[in-house]
C-alpha positions as a Markdown table, in Angstrom:
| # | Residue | x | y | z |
|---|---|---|---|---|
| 1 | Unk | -12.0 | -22.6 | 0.0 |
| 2 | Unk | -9.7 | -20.2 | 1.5 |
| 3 | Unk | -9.8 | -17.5 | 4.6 |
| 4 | Unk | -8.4 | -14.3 | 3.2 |
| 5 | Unk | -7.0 | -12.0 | 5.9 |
| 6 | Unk | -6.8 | -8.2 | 5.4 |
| 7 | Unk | -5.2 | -4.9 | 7.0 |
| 8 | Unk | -7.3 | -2.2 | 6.0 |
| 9 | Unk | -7.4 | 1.8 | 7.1 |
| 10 | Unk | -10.2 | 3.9 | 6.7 |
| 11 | Unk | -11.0 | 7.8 | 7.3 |
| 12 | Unk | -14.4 | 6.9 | 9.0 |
| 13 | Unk | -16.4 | 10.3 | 8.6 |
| 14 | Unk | -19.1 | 9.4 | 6.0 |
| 15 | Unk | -19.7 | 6.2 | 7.8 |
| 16 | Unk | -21.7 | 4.6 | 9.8 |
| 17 | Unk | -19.2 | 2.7 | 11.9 |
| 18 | Unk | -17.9 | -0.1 | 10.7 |
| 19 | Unk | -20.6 | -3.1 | 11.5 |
| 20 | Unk | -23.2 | -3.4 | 8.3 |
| 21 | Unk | -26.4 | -1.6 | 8.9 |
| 22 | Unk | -29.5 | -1.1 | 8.0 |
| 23 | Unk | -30.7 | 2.1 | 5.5 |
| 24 | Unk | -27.1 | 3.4 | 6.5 |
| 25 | Unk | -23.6 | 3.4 | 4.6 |
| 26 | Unk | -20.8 | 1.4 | 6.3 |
| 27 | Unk | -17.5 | 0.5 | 5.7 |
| 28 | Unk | -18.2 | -3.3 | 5.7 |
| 29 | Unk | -20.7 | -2.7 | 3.3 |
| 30 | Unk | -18.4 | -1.5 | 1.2 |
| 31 | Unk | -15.8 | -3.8 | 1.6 |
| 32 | Unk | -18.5 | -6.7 | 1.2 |
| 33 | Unk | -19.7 | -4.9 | -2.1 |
| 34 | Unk | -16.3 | -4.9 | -3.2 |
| 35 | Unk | -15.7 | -8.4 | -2.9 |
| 36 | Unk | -18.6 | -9.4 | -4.4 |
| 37 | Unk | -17.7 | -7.5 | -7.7 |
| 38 | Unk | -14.0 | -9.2 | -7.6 |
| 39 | Unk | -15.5 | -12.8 | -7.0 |
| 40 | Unk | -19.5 | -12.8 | -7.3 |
| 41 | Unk | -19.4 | -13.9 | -3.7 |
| 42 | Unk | -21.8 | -12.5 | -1.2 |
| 43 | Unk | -20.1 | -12.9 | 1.8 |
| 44 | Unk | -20.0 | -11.7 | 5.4 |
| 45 | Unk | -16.5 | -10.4 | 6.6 |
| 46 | Unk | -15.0 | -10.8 | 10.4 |
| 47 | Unk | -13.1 | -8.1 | 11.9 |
| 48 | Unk | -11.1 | -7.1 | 14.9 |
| 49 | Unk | -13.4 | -4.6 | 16.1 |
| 50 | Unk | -16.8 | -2.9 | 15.3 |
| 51 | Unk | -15.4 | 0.9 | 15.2 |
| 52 | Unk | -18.5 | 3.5 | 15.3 |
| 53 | Unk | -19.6 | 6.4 | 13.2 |
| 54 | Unk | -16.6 | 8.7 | 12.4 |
| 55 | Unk | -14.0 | 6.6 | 13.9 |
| 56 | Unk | -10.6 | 6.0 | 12.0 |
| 57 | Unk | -8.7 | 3.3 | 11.0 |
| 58 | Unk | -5.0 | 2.4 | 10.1 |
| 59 | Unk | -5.2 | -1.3 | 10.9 |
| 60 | Unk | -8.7 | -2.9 | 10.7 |
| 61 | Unk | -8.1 | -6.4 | 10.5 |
| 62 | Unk | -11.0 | -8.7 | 8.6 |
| 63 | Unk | -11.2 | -11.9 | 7.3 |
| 64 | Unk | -13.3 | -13.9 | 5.0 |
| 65 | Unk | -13.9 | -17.3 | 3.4 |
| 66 | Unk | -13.8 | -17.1 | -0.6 |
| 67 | Unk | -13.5 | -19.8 | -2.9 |
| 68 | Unk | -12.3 | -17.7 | -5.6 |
| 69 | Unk | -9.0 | -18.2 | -8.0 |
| 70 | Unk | -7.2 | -14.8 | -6.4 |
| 71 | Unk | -4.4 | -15.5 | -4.8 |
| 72 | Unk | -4.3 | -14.1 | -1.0 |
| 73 | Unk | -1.6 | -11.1 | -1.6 |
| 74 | Unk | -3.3 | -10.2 | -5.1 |
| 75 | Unk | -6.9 | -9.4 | -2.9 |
| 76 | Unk | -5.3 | -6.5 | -2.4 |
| 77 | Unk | -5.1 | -5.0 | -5.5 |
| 78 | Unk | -8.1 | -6.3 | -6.9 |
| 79 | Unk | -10.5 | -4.7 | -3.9 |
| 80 | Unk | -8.5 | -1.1 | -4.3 |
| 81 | Unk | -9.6 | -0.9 | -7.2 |
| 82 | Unk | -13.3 | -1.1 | -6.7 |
| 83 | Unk | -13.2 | 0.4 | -3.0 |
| 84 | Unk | -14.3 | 4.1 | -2.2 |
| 85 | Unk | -10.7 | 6.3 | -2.0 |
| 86 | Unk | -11.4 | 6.6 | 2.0 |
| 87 | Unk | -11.5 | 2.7 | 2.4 |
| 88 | Unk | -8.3 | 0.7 | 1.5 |
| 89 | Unk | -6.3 | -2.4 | 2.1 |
| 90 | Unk | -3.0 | -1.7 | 3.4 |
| 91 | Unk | -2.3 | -5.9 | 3.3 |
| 92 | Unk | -3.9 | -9.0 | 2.2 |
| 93 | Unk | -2.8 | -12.6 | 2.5 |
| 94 | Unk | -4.3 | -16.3 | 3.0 |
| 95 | Unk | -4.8 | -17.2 | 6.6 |
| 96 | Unk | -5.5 | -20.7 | 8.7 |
| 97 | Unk | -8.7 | -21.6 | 7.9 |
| 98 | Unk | -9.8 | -20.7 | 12.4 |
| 99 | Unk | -8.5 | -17.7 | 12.0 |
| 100 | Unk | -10.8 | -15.1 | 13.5 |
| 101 | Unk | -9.8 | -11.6 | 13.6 |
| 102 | Unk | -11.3 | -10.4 | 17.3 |
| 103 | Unk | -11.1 | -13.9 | 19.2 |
| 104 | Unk | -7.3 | -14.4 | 18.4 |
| 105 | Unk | -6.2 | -10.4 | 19.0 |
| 106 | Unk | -3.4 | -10.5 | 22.2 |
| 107 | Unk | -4.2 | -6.7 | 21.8 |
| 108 | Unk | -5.5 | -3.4 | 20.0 |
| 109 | Unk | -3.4 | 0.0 | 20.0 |
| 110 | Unk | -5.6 | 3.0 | 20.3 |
| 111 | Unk | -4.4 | 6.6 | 19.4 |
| 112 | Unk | -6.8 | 9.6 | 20.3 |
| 113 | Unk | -5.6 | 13.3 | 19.0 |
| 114 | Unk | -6.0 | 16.7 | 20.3 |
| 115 | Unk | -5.6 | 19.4 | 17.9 |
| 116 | Unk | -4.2 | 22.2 | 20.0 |
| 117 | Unk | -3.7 | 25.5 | 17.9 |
| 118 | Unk | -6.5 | 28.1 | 17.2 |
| 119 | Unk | -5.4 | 27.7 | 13.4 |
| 120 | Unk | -5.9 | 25.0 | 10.6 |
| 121 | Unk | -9.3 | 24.1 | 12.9 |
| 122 | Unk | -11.1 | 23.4 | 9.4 |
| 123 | Unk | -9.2 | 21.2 | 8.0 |
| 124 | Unk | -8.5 | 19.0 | 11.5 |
| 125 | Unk | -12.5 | 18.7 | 12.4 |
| 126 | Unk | -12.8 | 15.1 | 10.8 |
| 127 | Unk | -9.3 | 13.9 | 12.4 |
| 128 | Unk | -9.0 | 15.5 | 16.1 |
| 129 | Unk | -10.9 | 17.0 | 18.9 |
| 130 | Unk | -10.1 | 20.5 | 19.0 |
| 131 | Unk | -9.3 | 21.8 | 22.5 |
| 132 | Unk | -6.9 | 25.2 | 23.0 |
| 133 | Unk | -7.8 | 25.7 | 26.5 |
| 134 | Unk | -5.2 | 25.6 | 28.7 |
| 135 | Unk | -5.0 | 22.0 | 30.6 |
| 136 | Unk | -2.5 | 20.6 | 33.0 |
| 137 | Unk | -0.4 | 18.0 | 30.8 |
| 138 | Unk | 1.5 | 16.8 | 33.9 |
| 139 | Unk | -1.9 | 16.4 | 35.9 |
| 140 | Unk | -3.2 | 14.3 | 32.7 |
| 141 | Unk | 0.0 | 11.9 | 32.5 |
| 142 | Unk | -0.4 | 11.3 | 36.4 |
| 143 | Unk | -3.4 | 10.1 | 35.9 |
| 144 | Unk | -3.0 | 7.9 | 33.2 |
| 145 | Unk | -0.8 | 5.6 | 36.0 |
| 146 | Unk | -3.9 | 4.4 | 37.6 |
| 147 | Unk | -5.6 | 2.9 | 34.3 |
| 148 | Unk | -2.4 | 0.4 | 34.0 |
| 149 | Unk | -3.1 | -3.4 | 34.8 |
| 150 | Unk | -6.3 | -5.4 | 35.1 |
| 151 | Unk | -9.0 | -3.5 | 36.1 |
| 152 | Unk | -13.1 | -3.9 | 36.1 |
| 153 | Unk | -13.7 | -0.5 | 34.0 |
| 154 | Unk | -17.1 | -0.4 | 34.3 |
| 155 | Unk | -16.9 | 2.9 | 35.1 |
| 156 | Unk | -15.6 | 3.9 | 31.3 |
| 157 | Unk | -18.4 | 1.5 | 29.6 |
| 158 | Unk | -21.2 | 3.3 | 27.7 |
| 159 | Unk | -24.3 | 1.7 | 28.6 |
| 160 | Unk | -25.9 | -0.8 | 26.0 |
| 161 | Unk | -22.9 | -2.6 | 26.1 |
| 162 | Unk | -23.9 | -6.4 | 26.9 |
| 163 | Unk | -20.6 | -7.7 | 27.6 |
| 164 | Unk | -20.2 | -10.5 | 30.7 |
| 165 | Unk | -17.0 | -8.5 | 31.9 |
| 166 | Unk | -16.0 | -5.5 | 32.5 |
| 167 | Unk | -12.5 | -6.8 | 33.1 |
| 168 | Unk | -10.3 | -5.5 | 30.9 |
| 169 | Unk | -6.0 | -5.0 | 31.5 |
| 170 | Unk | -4.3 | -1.7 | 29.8 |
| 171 | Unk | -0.8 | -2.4 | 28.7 |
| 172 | Unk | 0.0 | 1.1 | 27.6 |
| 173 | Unk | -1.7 | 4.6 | 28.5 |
| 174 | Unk | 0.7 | 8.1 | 27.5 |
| 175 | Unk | 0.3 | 11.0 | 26.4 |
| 176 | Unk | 2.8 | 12.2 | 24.1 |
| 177 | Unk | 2.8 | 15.9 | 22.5 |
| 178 | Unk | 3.8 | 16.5 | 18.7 |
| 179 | Unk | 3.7 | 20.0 | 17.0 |
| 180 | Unk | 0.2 | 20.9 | 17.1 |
| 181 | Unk | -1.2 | 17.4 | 18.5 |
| 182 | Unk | -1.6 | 16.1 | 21.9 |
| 183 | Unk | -2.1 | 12.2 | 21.6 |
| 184 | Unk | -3.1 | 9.5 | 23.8 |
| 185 | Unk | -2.1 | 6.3 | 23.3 |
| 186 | Unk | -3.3 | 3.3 | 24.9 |
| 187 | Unk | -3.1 | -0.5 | 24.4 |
| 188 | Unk | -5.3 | -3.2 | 26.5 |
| 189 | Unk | -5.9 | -6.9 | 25.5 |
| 190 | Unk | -9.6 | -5.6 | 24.9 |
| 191 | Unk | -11.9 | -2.5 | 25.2 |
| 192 | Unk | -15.4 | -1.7 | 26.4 |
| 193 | Unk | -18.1 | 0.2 | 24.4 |
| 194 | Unk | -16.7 | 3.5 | 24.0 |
| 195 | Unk | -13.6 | 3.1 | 26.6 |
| 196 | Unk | -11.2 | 5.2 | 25.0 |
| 197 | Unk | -13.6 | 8.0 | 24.3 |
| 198 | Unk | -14.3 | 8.1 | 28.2 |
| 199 | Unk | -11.0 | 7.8 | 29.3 |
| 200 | Unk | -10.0 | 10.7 | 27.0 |
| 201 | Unk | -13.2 | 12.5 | 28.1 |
| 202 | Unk | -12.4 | 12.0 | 31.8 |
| 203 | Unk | -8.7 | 12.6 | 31.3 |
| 204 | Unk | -9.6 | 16.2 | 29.9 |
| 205 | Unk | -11.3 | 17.1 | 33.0 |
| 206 | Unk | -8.2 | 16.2 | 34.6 |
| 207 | Unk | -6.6 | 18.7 | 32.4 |
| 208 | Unk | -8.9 | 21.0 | 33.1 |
| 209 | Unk | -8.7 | 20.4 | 37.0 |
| 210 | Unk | -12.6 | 19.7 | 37.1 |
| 211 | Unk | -10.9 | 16.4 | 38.9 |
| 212 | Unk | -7.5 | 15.8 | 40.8 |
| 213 | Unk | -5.4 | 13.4 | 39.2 |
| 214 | Unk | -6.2 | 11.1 | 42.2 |
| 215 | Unk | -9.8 | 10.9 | 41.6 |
| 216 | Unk | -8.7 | 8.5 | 38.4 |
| 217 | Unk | -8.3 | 5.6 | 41.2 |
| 218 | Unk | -12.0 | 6.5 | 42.7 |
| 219 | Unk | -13.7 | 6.2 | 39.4 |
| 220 | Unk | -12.1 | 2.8 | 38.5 |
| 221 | Unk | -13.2 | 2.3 | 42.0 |
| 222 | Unk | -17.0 | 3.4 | 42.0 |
| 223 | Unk | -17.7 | 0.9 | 38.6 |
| 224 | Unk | -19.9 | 3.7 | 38.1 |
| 225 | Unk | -19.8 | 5.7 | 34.6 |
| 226 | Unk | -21.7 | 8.3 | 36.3 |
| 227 | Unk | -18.2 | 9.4 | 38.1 |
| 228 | Unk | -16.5 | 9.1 | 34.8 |
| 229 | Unk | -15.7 | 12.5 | 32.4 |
| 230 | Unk | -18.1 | 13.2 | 29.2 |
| 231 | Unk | -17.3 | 10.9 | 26.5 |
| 232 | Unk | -14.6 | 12.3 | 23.8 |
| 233 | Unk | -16.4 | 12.9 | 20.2 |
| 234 | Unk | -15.7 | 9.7 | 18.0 |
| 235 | Unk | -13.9 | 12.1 | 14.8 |
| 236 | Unk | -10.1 | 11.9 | 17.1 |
| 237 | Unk | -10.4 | 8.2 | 17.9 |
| 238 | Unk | -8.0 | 5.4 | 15.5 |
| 239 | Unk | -7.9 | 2.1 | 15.4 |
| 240 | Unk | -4.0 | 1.7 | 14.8 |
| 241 | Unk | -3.0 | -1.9 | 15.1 |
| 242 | Unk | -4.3 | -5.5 | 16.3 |
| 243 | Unk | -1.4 | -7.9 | 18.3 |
| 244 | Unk | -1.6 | -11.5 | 17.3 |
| 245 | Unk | 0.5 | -14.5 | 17.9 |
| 246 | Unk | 3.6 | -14.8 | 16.4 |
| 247 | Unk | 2.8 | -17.4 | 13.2 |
């Protein structure tokens, strides 16, 4: 037997997240239907992270136990071709056998867009949250300072979450505009249920001036999500990478 590892990107808007479900389409359902027509195996794939309805990826990671005669770097192939066109695999290759795609991350890389013109609206409403109101980019990046480091982010945690921490450290938080698109990019050796989409929710009311750029601090602070912003609609939120060791 052999643990297959995979890369895969997805456009997430006819999904229902990424974790199977019942009576509701998913994109490990399809990836689990798709192996079973290459092998015959019915198997249960891990992944790096359970993205929900309407969220995007670029680099998914998964991994599975098969004991069929396909080489690791030909899995590739052999799933494109019976996988959806908005669910591919960028990469595949065999793994360590403990490899386990969420325990072993170092880190995921986040990117959330703002679509920013008052054209082309229709054809960016799956990929970005549109938002032409004027905001205060300078207020935004100022705040973004505070989010660095090891903080409890309870405050950005959508409740249902049962995690035992809300400890979390944030490597990378920017925003960086391109063309029509303001992005955020953030990177944190883990994330809490909907963290990015509050951040970017409470970041735009920076923008906005709702909040001072100081009142990022007080939120960490208060461990409260009360005193956070709205939470960001999933449709501008992508998975982009997962950090491992260096092999």
């Amino acid at each position: 037997m052999a643990r297959i590892r995979m890369t895969v990107e997805y456009d997430g808007s006819r999904y229902h997240g990424f974790q199977i479900q019942d009576n509701a389409n998913t994109v490990q359902a399809e990836l689990e239907l798709a192996i079973k027509r290459v092998s015959g195996e019915s198997i249960s794939v891990l992944c790096a992270g359970r993205t929900d309805a309407g969220v995007h990826a670029l680099g998914q990671v998964i991994a599975f136990d098969s004991n069929s005669s396909v080489p690791g770097e030909k899995w590739q192939f052999a799933l494109n071709s019976f996988l959806p066109p908005d669910i591919q695999v960028a990469a595949s290759a065999e793994c360590a056998p403990d490899f386990h795609p969420r325990f072993q991350a170092l880190s995921k890389v986040y990117h959330y867009l703002i679509y920013r013109q008052q054209r082309g609206r229709v054809f960016n409403r799956n990929y970005a949250l549109y938002c032409t109101e004027p905001l205060d980019l300078a207020a935004m990046e100022e705040a973004c300072r505070p989010l660095l480091g090891q903080h409890n982010f309870k405050s950005f945690c959508a409740s249902g979450s049962s995690v035992k921490t809300f400890e979390r450290t944030v490597k990378v938080c920017r925003l960086l505009e391109k063309q029509s698109y303001l992005k955020l990019e953030i990177e944190a050796d883990g994330f809490l249920y909907n963290m990015v989409r509050i951040i970017t929710g409470t970041l735009l009311e920076v923008g906005r001036k709702t909040y001072p750029p100081a009142a990022m601090q007080e939120i960490i602070n208060a461990r409260d999500r009360s005193q956070a912003g709205p939470t960001a609609p999933p449709q501008g939120l992508y998975l982009v990478e997962v950090k491992y060791p260096s092999p």
